[in-house]
C-alpha positions in Angstrom: 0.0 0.0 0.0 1.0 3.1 -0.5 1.8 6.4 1.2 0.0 8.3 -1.5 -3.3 6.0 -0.4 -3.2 6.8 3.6 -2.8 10.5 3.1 -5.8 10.6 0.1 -8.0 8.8 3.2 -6.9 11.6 5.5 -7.3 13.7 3.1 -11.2 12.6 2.3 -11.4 13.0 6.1 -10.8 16.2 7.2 -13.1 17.5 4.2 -15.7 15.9 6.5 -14.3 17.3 9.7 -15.8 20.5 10.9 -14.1 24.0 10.5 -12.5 25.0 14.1 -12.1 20.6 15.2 -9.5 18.8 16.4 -9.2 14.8 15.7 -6.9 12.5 17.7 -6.7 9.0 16.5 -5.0 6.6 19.0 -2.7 3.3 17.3 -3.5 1.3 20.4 -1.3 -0.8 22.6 -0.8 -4.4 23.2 -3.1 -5.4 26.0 -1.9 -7.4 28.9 -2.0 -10.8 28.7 -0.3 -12.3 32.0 2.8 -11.3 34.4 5.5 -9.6 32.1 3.5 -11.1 28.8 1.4 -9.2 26.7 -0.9 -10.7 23.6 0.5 -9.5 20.0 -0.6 -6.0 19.1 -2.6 -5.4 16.0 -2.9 -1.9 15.4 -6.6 0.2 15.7 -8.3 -0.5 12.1 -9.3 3.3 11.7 -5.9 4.3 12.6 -4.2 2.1 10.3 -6.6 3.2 7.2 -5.3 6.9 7.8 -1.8 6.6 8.1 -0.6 2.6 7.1 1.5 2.2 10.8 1.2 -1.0 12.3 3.2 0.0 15.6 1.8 0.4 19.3 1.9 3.9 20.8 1.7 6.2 17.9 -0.9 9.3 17.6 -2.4 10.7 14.8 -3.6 14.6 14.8 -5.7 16.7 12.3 -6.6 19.9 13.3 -8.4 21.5 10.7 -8.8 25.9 11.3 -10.3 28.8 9.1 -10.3 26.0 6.2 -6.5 24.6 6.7 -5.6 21.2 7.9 -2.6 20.3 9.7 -1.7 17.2 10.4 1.0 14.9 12.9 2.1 11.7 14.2 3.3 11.1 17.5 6.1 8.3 17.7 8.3 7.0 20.9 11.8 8.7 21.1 14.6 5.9 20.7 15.7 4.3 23.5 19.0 2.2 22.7 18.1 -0.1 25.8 14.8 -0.9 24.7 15.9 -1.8 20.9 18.3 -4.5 22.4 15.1 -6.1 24.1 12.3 -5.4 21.4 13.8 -3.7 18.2 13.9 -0.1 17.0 10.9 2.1 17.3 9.3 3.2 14.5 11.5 6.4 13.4 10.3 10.0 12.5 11.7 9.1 8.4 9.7 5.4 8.6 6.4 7.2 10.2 6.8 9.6 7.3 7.6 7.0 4.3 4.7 5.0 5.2 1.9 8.0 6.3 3.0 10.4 3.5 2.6 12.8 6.7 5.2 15.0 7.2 5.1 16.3 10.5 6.3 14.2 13.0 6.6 14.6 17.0 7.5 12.7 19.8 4.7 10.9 22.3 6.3 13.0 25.3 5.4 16.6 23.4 1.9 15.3 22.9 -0.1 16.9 25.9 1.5 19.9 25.7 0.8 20.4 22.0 -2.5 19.4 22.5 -2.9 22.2 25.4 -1.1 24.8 23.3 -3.9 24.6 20.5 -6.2 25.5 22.9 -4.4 28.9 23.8 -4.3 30.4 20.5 -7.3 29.0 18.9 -11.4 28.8 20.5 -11.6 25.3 18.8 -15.4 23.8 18.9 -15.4 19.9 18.6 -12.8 16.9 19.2 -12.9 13.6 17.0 -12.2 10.6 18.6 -13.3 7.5 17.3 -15.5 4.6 19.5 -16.6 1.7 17.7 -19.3 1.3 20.1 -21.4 3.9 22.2 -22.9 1.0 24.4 -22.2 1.1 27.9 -20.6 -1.9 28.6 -18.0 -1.1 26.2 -13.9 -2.1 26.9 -12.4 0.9 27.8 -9.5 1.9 25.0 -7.1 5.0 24.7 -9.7 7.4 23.0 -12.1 6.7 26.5 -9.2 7.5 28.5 -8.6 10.4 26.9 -12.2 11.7 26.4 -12.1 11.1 30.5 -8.8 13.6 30.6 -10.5 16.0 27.9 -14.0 16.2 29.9 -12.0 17.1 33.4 -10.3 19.4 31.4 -11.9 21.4 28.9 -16.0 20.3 29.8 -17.1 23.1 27.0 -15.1 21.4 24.3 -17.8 19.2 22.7 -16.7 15.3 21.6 -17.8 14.1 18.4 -17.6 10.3 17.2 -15.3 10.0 14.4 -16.2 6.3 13.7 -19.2 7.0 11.3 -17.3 9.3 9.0 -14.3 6.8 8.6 -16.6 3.8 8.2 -18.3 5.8 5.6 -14.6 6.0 3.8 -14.0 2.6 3.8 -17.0 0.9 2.7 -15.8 1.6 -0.4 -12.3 -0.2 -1.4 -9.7 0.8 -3.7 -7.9 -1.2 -6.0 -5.2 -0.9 -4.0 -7.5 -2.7 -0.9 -8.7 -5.0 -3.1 -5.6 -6.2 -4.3 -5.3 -6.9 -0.9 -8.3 -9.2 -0.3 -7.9 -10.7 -3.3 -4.4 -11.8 -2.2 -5.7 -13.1 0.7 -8.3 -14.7 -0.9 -5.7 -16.7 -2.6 -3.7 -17.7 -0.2 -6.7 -19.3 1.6 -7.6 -20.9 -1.6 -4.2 -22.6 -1.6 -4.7 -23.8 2.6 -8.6 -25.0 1.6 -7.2 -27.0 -1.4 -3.9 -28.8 1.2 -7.2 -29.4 3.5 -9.2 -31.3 0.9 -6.0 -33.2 0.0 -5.6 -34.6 3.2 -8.9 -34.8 4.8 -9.4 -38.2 6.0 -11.4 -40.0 8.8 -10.0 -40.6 11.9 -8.1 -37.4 11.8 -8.4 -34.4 14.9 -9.8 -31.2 13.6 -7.2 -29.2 14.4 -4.9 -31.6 12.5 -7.4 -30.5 9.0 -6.4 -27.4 10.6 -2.7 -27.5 10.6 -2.6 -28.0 7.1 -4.6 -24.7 6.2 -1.9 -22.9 8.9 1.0 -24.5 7.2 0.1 -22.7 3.5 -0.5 -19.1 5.4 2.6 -19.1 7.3 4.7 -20.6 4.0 2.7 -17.6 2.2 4.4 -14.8 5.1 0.8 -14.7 6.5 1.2 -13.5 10.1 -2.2 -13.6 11.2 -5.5 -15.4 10.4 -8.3 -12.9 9.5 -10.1 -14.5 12.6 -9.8 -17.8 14.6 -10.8 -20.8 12.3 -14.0 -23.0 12.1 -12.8 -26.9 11.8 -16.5 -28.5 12.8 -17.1 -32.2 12.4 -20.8 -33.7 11.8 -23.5 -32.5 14.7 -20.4 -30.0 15.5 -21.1 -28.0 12.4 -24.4 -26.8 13.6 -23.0 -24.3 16.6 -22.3 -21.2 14.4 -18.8 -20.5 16.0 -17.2 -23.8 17.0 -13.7 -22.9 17.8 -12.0 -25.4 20.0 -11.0 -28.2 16.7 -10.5 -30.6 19.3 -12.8 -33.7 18.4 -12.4 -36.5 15.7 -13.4 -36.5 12.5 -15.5 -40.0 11.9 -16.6 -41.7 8.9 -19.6 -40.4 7.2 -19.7 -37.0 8.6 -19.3 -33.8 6.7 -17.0 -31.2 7.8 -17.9 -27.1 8.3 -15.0 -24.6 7.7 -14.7 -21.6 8.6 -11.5 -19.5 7.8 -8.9 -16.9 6.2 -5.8 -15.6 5.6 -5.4 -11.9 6.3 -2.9 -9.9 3.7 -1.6 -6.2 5.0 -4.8 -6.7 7.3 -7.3 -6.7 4.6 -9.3 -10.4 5.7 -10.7 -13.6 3.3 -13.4 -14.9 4.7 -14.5 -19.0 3.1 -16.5 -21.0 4.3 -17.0 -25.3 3.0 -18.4 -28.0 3.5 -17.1 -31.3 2.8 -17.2 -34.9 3.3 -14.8 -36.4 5.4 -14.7 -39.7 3.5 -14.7 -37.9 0.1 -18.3 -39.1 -0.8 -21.5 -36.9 0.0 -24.2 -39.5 1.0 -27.2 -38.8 -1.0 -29.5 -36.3 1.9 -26.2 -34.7 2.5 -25.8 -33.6 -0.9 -29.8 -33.2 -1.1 -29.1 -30.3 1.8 -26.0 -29.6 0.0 -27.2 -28.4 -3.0 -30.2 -26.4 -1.6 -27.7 -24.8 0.0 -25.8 -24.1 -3.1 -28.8 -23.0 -4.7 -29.4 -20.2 -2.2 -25.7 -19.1 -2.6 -26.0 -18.6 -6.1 -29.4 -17.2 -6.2 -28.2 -14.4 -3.9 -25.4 -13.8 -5.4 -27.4 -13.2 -8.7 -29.7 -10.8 -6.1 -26.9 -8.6 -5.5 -27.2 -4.9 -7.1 -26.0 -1.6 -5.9 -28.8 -0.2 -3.3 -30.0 -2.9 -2.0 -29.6 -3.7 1.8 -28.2 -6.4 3.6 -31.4 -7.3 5.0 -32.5 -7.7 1.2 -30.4 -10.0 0.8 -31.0 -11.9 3.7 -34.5 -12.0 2.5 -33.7 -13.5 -0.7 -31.8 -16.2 1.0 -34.8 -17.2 3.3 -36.9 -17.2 0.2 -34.8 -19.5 -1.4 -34.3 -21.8 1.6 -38.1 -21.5 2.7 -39.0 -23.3 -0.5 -36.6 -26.2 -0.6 -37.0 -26.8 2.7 -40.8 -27.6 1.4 -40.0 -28.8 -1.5 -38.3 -31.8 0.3 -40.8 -32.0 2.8 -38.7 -30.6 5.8 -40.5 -27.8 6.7 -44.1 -26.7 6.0 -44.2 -23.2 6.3 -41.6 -20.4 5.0 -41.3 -19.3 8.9 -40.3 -22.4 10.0 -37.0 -21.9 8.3 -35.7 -19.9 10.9 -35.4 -23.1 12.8 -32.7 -24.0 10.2 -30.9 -20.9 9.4 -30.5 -18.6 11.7 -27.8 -16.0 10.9 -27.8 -13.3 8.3 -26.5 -14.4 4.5 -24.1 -11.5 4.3 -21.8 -8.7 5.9 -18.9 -6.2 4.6 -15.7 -6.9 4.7 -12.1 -5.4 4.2 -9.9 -4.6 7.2 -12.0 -5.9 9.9 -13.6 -9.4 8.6 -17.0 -8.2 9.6 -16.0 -4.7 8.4 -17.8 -1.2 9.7 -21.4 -1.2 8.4 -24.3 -2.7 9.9 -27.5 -4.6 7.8 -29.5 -1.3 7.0 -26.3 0.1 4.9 -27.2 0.6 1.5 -24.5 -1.9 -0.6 -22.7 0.4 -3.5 -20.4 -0.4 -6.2 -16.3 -1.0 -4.6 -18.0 -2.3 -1.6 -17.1 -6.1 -0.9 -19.3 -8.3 1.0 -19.5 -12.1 1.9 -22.6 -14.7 1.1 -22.9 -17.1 3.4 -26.0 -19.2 3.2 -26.3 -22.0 5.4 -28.7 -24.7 6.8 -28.1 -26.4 10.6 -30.3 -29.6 10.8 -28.9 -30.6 14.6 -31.4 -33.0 14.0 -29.9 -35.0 11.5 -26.1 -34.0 12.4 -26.3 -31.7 9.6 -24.7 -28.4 9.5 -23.5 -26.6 6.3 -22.4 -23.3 5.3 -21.1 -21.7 1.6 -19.2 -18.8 1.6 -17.7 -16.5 -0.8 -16.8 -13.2 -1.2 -17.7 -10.6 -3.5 -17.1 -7.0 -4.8 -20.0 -5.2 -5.9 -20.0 -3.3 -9.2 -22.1 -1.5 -11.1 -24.7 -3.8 -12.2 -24.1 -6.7 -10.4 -21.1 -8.4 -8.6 -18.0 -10.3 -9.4 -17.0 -13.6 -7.0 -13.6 -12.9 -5.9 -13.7 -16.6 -4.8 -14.2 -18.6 -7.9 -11.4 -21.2 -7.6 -12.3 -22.2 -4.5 -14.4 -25.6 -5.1 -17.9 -25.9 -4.1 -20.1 -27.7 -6.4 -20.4 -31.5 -5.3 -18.6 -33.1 -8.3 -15.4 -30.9 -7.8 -15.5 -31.2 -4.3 -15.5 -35.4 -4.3 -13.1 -35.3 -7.8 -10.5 -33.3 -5.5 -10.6 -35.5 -1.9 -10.6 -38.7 -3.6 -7.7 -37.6 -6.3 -5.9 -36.5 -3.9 
């Protein structure tokens, strides 16, 4: 990615930011994990989208006045002790190669920066962005420092910065979705190694280890989310993470997974037989599963809703459901599906707009149809991702087998 494409997205945002505002943008640290350990950092998904640093402890601030926007990042000072233990910080040059920002500050000058804006200028409103308003949020370093800025300055009026950012990213840029589709790739190749190798008897997390084997080999460092492996009755709890149990003769297996490329997620889901051979109702519930992939797929058109498309999906799975006798009436399937068919996707895997967002061209979403008969030991799911264009969509997925005949051709090849 390139410097050019973080300081366009600042660029798009402070022409949304009031005149006479300040925003402050936090990287995030890592959080505390136990005694002197801490769990790996991944860097605040808003923060990374405006300036392309993946390091803990960096600020971002826009202050836009009579029109004019400055801009600065705030990196650590070097400390030679702590680069023998941990690396170099991120220096002023890298912060600038990567951002495309050019003024850059130390963490320590922060507060008094931020206090001397104050003397010169009557500023009205502070950005900070919170993914969730809710109460029982986690606290994170924009809380903390709305808590400092309310004790301090109780006329200056906080505004949430996380609507205008989401409404930047809905839509990706080649550049993003170069990304995904790199990512999309990689998983390809660990859903392929897993169909390979699939064979009863095995533990899930041993499918598993074949799918992390291709990302890491790729210079994947993180999955876009912790992976589904779910044998037989298994498959029917929507996010079964443990992969600790057998896979047995006869069953079908429910993935889940991704690679994640410079952040940007895949997101598959399969289903396949253990053995290599569908047994005739699992490929009956197979294929109306199929059907209701590719009949919402062919749904999706700029301006519709999520929820629209979740509709369709019912619809579809309402009537083969009756067709073969399982249900009798179209509410019933709610009893067999019971999640939505689609959400966006890009940096985070279930990316920053809810089911009443209107779906535009550049915007990339999953479909995910899926029917959980725990009564039968049943559970399946289909997932692909797509981007949405003009007059339609494009399957960003297509390599990634799924009809019946290529699925059973590529287990029992081998």
């Amino acid at each position: 990615m390139s410097a050019e494409f973080y300081a366009a997205n600042r660029k798009r945002l402070a022409d949304s930011m009031k005149d006479f505002s300040v925003l402050v943008l936090f990287a995030g640290r890592a959080p505390h994990r136990s005694a002197d350990s801490e769990y790996p950092f991944t860097p605040n998904r808003n923060f990374y989208y405006l300036t392309g640093i993946d390091r803990e402890n960096v600020i971002l601030r826009i202050v836009k006045r009579d029109g004019d926007v400055e801009e600065t990042l705030y990196v650590e000072r070097p400390d030679e002790v702590a680069a023998k233990w941990t690396g170099e910080r991120l220096s002023a040059n890298s912060a600038r190669e990567l951002s495309g920002a050019q003024s850059i500050a130390y963490l320590d000058e922060f507060d008094a920066q931020f206090k001397a804006l104050f003397r010169r200028t009557m500023f009205k409103q502070l950005y900070l962005s919170f993914e969730s308003e809710a109460w029982d949020t986690p606290s994170t370093p924009a809380h903390e420092f709305a808590d400092q800025v309310r004790t301090r300055m109780p006329h200056l009026k906080i505004k949430n910065a996380f609507p205008l950012i989401c409404e930047l990213r809905a839509v990706k840029s080649e550049e993003e979705v170069a990304q995904i589709r790199r990512a999309i790739e990689i998983t390809n190749d660990g859903i392929h190694s897993m169909l390979k190798n699939v064979h009863p008897g095995m533990m899930e997390y041993q499918l598993q280890a074949y799918f992390d084997f291709e990302l890491t080999s790729a210079g994947v460092h993180d999955h876009a989310f912790p992976s589904i492996i779910a044998g037989g009755q298994r498959a029917t709890v929507l996010h079964y993470v443990e992969n600790n149990q057998e896979l047995k003769d006869g069953e079908l297996v429910l993935i889940d997974l991704g690679a994640a490329w410079n952040y940007y997620s895949a997101d598959i889901s399969r289903t396949f037989p253990v053995n290599g051979k569908f047994t005739d109702r699992q490929r009956e519930i197979y294929e109306i599963v199929l059907t209701a992939e590719e009949e919402t797929i062919a749904a999706v058109k700029p301006g519709m809703t999520l929820k629209e498309l979740n509709d369709v999906t019912k619809k579809v799975l309402a009537r083969e459901l009756k067709r073969i006798g399982k249900i009798k009436e179209d509410d019933e399937v709610v009893n067999y599906y019971y999640h939505s068919v689609s959400h966006s996707m890009g940096l985070d895997t279930h990316d920053v707009w809810d089911s009443s967002y209107k779906i535009v061209p550049g915007a990339v979403i999953t479909i995910e149809p899926g029917l959980y008969l725990a009564d039968e030991g049943i559970g399946i799911r289909i997932e692909d991702d797509v981007i949405v264009t003009k007059h339609g969509c494009e399957v960003l997925s297509p390599e990634i087998p799924k009809t019946v005949e290529d699925i059973e051709r590529l287990i029992q090849g081998r």
